[in-house]
C-alpha positions as CSV (number, residue, x, y, z in Angstrom):
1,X,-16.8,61.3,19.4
2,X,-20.0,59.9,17.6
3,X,-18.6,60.4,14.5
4,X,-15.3,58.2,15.7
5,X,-17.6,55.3,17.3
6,X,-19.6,55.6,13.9
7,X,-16.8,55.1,11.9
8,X,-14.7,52.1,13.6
9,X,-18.4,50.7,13.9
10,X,-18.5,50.8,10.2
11,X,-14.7,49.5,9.3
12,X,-15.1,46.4,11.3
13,X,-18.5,45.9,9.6
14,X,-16.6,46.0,6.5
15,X,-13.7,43.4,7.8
16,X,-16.3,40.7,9.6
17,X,-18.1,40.9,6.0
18,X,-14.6,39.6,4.2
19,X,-14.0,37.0,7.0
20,X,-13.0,33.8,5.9
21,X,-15.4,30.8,7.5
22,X,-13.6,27.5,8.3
23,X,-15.0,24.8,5.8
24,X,-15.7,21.4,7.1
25,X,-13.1,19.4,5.2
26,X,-10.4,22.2,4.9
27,X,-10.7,21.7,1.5
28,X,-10.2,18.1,1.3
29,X,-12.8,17.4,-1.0
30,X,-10.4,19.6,-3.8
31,X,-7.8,17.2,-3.1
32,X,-9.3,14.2,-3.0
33,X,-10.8,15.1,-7.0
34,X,-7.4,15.9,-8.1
35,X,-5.9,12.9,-7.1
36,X,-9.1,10.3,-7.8
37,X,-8.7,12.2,-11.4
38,X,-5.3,11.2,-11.8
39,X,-5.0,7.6,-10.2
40,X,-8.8,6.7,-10.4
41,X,-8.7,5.8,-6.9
42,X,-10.2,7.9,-3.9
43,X,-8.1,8.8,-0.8
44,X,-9.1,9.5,2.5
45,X,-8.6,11.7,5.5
46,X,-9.3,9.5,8.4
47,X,-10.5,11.5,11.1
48,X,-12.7,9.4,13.3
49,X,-13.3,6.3,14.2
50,X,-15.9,5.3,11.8
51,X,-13.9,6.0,9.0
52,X,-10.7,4.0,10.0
53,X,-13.1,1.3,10.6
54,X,-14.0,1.6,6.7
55,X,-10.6,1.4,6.0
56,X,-9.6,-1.6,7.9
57,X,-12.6,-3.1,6.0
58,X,-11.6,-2.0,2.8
59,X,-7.8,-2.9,3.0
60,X,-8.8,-6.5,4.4
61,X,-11.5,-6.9,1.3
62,X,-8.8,-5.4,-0.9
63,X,-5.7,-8.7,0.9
64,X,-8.4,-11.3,0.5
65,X,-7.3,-11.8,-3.3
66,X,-3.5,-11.7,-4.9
67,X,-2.9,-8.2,-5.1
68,X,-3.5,-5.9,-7.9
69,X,-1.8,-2.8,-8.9
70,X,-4.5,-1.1,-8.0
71,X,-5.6,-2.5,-5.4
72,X,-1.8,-1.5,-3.4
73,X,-2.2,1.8,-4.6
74,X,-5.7,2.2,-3.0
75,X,-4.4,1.0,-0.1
76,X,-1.4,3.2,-0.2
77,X,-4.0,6.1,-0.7
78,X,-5.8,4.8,2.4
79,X,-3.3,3.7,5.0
80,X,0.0,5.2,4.6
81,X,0.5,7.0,8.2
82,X,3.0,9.5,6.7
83,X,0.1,10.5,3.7
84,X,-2.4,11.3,6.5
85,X,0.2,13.1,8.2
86,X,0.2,15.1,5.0
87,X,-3.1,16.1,4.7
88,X,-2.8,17.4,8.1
89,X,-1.4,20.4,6.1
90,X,-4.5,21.3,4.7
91,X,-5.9,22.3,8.4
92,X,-2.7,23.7,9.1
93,X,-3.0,26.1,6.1
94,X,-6.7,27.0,6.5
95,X,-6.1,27.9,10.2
96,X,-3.5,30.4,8.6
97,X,-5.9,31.9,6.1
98,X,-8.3,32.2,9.3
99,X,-6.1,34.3,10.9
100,X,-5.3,36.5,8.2
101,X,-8.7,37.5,8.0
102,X,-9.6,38.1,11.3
103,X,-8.7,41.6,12.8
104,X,-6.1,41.7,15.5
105,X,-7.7,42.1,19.1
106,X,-8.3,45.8,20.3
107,X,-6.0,47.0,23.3
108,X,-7.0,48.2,26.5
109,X,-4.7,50.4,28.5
110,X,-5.6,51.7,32.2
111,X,-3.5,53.9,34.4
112,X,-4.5,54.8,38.1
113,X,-2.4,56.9,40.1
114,X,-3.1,58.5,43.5
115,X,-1.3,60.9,45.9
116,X,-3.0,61.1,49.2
117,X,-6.7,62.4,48.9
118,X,-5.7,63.2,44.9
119,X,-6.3,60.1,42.3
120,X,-6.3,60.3,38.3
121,X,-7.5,57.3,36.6
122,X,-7.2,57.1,32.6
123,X,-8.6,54.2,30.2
124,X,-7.4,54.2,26.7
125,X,-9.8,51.6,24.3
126,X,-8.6,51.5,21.0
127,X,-7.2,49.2,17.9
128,X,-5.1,49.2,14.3
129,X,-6.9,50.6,11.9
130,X,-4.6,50.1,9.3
131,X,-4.6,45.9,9.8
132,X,-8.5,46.3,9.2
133,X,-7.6,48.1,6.2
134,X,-5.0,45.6,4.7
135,X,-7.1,42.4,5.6
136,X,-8.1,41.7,2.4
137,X,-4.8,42.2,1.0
138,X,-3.4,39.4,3.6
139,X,-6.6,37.2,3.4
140,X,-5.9,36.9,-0.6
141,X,-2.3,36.5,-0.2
142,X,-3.3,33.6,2.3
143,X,-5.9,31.8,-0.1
144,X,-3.1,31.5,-2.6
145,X,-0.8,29.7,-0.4
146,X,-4.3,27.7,0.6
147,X,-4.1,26.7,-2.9
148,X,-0.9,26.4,-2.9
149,X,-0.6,23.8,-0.3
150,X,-3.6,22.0,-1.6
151,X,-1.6,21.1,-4.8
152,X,1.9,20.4,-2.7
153,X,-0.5,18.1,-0.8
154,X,-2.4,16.4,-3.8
155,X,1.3,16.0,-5.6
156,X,2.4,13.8,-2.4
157,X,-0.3,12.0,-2.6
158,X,0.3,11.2,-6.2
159,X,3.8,10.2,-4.8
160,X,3.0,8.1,-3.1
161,X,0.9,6.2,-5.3
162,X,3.6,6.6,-8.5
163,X,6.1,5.0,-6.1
164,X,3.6,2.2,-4.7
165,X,2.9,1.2,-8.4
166,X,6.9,1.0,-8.8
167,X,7.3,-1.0,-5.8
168,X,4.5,-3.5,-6.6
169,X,5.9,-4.4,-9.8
170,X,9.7,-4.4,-8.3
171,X,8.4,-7.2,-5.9
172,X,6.4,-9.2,-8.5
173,X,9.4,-9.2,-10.5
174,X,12.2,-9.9,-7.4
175,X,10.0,-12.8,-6.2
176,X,9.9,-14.0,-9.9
177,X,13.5,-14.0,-10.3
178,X,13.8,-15.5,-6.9
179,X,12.2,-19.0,-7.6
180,X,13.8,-19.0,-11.3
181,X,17.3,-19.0,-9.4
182,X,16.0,-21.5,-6.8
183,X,15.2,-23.6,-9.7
184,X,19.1,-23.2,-11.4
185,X,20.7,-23.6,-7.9
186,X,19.1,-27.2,-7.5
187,X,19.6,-27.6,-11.5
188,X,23.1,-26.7,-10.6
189,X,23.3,-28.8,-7.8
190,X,22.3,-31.9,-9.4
191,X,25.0,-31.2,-12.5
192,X,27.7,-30.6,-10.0
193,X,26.5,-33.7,-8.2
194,X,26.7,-35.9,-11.9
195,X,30.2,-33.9,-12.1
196,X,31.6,-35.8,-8.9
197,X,30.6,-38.7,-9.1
198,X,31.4,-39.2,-13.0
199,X,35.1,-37.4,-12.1
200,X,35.2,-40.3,-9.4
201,X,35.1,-43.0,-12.3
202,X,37.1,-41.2,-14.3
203,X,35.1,-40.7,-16.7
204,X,35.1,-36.7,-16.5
205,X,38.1,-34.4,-16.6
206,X,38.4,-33.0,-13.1
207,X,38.7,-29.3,-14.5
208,X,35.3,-29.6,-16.1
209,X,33.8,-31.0,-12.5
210,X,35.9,-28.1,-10.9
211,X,33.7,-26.2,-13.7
212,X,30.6,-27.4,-12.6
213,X,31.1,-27.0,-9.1
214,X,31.8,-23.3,-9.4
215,X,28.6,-23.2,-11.4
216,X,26.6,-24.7,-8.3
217,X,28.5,-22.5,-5.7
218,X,27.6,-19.4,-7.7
219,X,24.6,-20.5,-8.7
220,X,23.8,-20.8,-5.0
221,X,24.7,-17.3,-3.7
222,X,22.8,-15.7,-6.6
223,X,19.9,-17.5,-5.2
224,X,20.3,-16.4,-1.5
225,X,21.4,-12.8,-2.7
226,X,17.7,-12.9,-4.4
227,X,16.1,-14.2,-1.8
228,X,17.3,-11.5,0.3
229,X,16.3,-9.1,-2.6
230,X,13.0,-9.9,-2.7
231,X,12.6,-9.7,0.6
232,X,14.0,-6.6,0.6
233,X,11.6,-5.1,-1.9
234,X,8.1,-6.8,-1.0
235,X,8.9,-4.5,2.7
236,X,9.4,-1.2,1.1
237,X,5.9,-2.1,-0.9
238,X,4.5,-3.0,2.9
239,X,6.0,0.1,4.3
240,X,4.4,2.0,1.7
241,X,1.3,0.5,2.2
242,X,1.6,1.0,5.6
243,X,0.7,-2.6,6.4
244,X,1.9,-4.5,9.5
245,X,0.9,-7.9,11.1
246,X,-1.1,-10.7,9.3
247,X,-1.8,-7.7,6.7
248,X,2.0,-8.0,5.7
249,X,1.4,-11.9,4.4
250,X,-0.4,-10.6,1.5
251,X,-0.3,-12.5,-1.7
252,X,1.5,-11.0,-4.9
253,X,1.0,-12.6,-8.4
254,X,3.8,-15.0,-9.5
255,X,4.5,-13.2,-12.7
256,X,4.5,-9.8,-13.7
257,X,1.8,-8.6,-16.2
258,X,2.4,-9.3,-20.1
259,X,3.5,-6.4,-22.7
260,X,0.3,-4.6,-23.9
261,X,-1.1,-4.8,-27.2
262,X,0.3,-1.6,-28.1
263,X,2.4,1.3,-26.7
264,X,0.6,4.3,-25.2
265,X,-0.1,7.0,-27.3
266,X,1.0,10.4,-26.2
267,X,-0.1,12.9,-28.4
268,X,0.8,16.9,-27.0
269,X,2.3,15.2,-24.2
270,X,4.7,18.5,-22.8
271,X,1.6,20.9,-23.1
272,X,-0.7,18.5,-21.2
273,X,1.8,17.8,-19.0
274,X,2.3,21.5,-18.5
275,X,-1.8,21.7,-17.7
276,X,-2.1,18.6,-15.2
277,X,1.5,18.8,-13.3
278,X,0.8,19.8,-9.8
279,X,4.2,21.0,-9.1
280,X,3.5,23.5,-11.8
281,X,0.3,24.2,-10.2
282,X,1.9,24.8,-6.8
283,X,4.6,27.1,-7.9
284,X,2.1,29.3,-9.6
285,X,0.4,29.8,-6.3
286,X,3.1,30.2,-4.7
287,X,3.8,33.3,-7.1
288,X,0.5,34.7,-6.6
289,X,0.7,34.7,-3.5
290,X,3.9,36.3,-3.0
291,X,2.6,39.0,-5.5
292,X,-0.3,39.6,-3.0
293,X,2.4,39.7,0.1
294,X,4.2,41.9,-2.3
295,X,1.4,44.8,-2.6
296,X,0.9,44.4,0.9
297,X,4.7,45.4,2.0
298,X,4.4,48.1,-0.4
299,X,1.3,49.5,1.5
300,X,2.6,49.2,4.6
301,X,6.1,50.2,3.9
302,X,6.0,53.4,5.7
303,X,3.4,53.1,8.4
304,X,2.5,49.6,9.2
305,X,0.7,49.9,13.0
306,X,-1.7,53.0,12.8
307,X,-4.1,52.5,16.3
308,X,-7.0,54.7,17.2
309,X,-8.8,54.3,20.4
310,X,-11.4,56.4,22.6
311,X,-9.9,58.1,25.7
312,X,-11.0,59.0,29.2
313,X,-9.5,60.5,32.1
314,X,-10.9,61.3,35.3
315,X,-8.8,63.2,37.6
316,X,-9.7,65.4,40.8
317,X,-11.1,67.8,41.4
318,X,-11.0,68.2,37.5
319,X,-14.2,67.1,35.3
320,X,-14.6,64.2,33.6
321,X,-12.4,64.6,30.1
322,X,-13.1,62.4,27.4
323,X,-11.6,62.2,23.6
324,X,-9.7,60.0,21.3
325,X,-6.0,58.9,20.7
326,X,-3.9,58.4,17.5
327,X,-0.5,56.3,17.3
328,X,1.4,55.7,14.5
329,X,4.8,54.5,13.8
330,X,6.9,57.2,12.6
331,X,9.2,55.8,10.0
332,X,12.3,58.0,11.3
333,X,14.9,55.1,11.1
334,X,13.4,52.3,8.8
335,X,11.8,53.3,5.7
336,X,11.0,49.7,4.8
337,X,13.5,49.8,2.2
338,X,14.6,46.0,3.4
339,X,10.8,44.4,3.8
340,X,10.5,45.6,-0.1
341,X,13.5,45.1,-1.7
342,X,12.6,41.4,0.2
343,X,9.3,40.9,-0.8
344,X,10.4,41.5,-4.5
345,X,12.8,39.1,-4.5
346,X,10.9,36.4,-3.1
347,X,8.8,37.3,-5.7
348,X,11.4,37.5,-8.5
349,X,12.6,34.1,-7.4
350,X,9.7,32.3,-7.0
351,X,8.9,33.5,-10.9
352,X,12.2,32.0,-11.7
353,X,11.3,28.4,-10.4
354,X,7.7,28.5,-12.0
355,X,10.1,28.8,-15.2
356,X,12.7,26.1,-14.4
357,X,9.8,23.6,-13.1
358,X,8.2,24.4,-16.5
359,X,11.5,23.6,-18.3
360,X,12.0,20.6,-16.2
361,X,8.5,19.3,-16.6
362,X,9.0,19.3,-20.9
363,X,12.0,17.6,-20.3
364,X,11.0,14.7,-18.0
365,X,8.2,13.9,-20.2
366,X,10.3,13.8,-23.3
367,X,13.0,11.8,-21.2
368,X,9.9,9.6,-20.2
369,X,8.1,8.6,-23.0
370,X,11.5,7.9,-24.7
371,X,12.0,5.4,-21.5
372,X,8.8,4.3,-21.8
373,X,9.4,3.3,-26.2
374,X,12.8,1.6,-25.6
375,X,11.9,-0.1,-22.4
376,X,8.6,-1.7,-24.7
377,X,11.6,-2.4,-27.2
378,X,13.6,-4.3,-25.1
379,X,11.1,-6.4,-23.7
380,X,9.4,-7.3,-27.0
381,X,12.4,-8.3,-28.5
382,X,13.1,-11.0,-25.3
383,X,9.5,-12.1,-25.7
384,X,9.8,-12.3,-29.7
385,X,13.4,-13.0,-31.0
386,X,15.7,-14.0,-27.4
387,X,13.3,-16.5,-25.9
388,X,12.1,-17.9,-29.0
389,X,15.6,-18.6,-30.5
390,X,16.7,-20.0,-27.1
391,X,13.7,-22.5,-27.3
392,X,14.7,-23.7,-30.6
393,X,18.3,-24.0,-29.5
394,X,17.0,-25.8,-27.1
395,X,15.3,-28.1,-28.6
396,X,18.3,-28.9,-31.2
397,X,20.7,-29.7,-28.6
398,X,18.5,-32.0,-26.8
399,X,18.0,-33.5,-30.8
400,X,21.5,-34.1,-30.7
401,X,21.4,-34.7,-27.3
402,X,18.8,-37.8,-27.1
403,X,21.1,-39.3,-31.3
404,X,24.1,-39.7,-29.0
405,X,25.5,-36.6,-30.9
406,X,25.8,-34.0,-27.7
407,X,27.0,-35.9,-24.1
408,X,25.0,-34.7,-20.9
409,X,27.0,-31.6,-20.1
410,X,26.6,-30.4,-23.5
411,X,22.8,-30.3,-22.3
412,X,23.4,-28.7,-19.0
413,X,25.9,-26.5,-20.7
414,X,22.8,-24.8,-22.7
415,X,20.3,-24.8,-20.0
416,X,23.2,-22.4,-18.1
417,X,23.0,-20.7,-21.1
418,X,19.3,-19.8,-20.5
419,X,19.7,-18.6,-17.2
420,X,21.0,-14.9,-18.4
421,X,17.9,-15.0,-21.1
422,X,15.4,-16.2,-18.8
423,X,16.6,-13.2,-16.2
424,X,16.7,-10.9,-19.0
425,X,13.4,-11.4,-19.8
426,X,11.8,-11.0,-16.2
427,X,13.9,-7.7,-15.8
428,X,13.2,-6.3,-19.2
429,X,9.8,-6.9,-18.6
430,X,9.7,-5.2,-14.7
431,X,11.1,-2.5,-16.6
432,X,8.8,-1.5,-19.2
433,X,6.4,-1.6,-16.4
434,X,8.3,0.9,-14.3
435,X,9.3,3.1,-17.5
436,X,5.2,2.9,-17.7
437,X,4.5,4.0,-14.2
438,X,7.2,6.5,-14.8
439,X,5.6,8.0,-17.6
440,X,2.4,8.7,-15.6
441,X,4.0,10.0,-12.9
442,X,6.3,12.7,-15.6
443,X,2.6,13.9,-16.9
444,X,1.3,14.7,-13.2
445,X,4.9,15.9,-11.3
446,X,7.4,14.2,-10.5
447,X,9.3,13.7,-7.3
448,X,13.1,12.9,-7.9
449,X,13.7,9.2,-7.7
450,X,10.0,8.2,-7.1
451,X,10.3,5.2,-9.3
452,X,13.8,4.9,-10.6
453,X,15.0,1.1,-10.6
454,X,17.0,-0.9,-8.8
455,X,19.5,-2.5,-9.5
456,X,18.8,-6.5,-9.2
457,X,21.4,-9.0,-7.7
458,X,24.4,-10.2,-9.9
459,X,22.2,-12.0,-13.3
460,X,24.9,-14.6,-13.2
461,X,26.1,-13.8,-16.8
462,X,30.0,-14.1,-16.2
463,X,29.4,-17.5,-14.7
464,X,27.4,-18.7,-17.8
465,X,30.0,-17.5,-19.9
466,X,32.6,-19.3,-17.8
467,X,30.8,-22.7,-17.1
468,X,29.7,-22.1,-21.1
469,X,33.5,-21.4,-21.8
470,X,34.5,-25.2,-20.9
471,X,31.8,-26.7,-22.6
């Protein structure tokens, strides 16, 4: 009997020496470098009052000013309810790998029975020895999927800042296009206005005032249509910011940032991308620990509850009887055939998407950075060749326009003509910035449609052609 309290003395020794400790930030602080390495800003798990103080100052310090780029995705990082909803996980995850390495609680079994002056009273204390034994096996398997959910949690995070960059400059560029179509709808107006009044004198065909009232009534649903559009997208960037209130009148800049100097160089881009990606990351932890859960079904797969306790019975008019009791599963009907053959393929498959993210990863980068060249093309060759040679065009007519040479609508005719170069431009130029925050996004891990465009309102093309057509 010594030798039996001796020895569960000793394997519970051994088990409270490999218990797991809760840390005081549930591994927060891991997070929080990943994603301030990637985005250069610093999240935060708000988690008392102090600290949501901080971040009503900050976000208030942050709306004084127009916004930044930056400055939304700080805030994002800050005050989006559904992100601090997210890094609930990390508690979640630790409580698991808690509980994985504490033993499960010893059973106690008593039994009294008594038949008139005749009792019999038995008290079993006892409790698996073979979970003390696989606890470290479990308690690794569990750090894995720790890790694990630290980079699923650090890769929302990242998310959400990839698509609060997108939305920032979608709503820079919507507002932008906005007033440039408030500005042809009254230029519209006043032509279709010149129209009537000269087709009232007869001094203008009534098809080409018919043409220049169709102008104006386009001209003014494209304008409401953006207007609705813009609205449309500065609330998914408030949403995303989790902003509400007076917060929600922020100011945005009017125009959208020009073309950099040069394009961003991206030298090794599919290996680094294959070092940095946190979806990569994740799935590899979630292999590991799958492998761990995998040795420790094979242990188990014959005997998984294996109990020893310390008996006694009293019983009259017998002595006292002491001893010890052994229970084990006997494996007569299940010989964990099922839990392996399982456990391996969890395994197998979960190798399998560590492969395809990896595929996926190279491919989304290449996919990117080509984005990211031909959306730079397209927007240099509005700011260098389209706008340029619609300036001088310009120019020329109203030449000819001001030696009797052109007539009014000949004037007006061209200024329609800018309209589709002008939008052109504003979208060409929203896009290089989104290919940009794409690209970013591709070298970190991507979630699907994070950042795609979308598609603006009508860019009044077929009615320049048409109101051009007449002219």
């Amino acid at each position: 009997m010594r030798i039996l309290v001796g020895m569960g003395a000793l394997l519970a020794a051994a088990a409270l020496a490999g218990c797991a400790t809760q840390s005081a930030d549930s591994g927060f602080r891991e997070v929080q470098a990943l994603i301030k390495t990637h985005t250069g800003k610093e999240p935060l798990w708000v988690r008392s009052d102090a600290e949501a103080e901080g971040v009503r100052g900050t976000v208030k310090r942050l709306l004084a000013e127009p916004l930044s780029v930056d400055g939304a995705v700080q805030i994002a990082l800050l005050n989006n309810a559904g992100l601090q909803a997210t890094y609930m996980e990390l508690g979640i995850a630790e409580g698991d790998l808690l509980s994985a390495s504490r033993l499960p609680n010893p059973r106690f079994a008593y039994l009294r029975a008594r038949h008139d002056d005749e009792y019999k009273i038995e008290s079993v204390f006892s409790f698996n020895i073979l979970s003390l034994l696989t606890v470290p096996l479990a308690m690794e398997a569990q750090k894995q999927r720790f890790e694990q959910v630290k980079a699923q949690v650090a890769g929302q995070a990242l998310r959400v800042a990839a698509e609060t960059r997108g939305a920032y400059f979608r709503a820079i560029a919507a507002e932008q296009l906005a007033r440039y179509r408030e500005e042809v709808k009254s230029a519209a107006e006043a032509s279709a206005d010149l129209a009537r009044r000269m087709a009232g004198a007869g001094n203008l065909p009534k098809l080409d005032a018919m043409r220049e009232q169709a102008f104006h009534s386009e001209a003014s649903a494209q304008a409401t249509r953006s207007r609705q559009f813009a609205l449309g997208e500065r609330e998914r960037l408030t949403r995303l910011m989790g902003l509400w209130g007076e917060e929600a009148r922020y100011r945005l800049p009017e125009r959208l940032p020009e073309l950099p100097a040069a394009l961003r160089e991206q030298e090794n881009a599919e290996a680094l991308a294959l070092e940095q990606r946190l979806d990569i990351r994740a799935a590899r932890r979630e292999s590991e620990a799958l492998a761990e859960s995998l040795g420790l079904t094979r242990v188990t797969r014959f005997i998984d509850a294996l109990e020893l306790g310390i008996a006694r019975t009293t019983e009259t008019p017998e002595p006292r009887k002491q001893g010890y009791e052994i229970g084990v599963e006997i494996p007569l009907f299940d010989w964990g055939t099922g839990r392996v053959s399982r456990a391996e393929a969890l395994y197998m498959q979960a190798a399998s998407r560590i492969a395809e993210t990896a595929v996926n990863a190279r491919s989304e980068v290449r996919e990117s950075y080509s984005g990211y060249r031909a959306a730079y093309e397209v927007a240099r060759r509005y700011r260098d060749e389209t706008v340029p040679l619609r300036k001088r065009i310009s120019q020329e007519v109203l030449l000819r326009y001001n030696g009797m040479l052109a007539s009014v609508f000949e004037l007006l005719a061209d200024a329609r003509e800018q309209v589709a170069a002008v939008s052109g431009t504003i979208e060409a130029l929203r896009d290089f910035w989104l290919a940009d925050a794409e690209l970013q996004n591709a070298m970190t891990g991507r979630a699907a449609g994070a950042i795609g465009a979308r598609a603006t309102p009508g860019a009044m093309t077929s009615a320049t052609a048409a109101s051009a057509a007449g002219h």
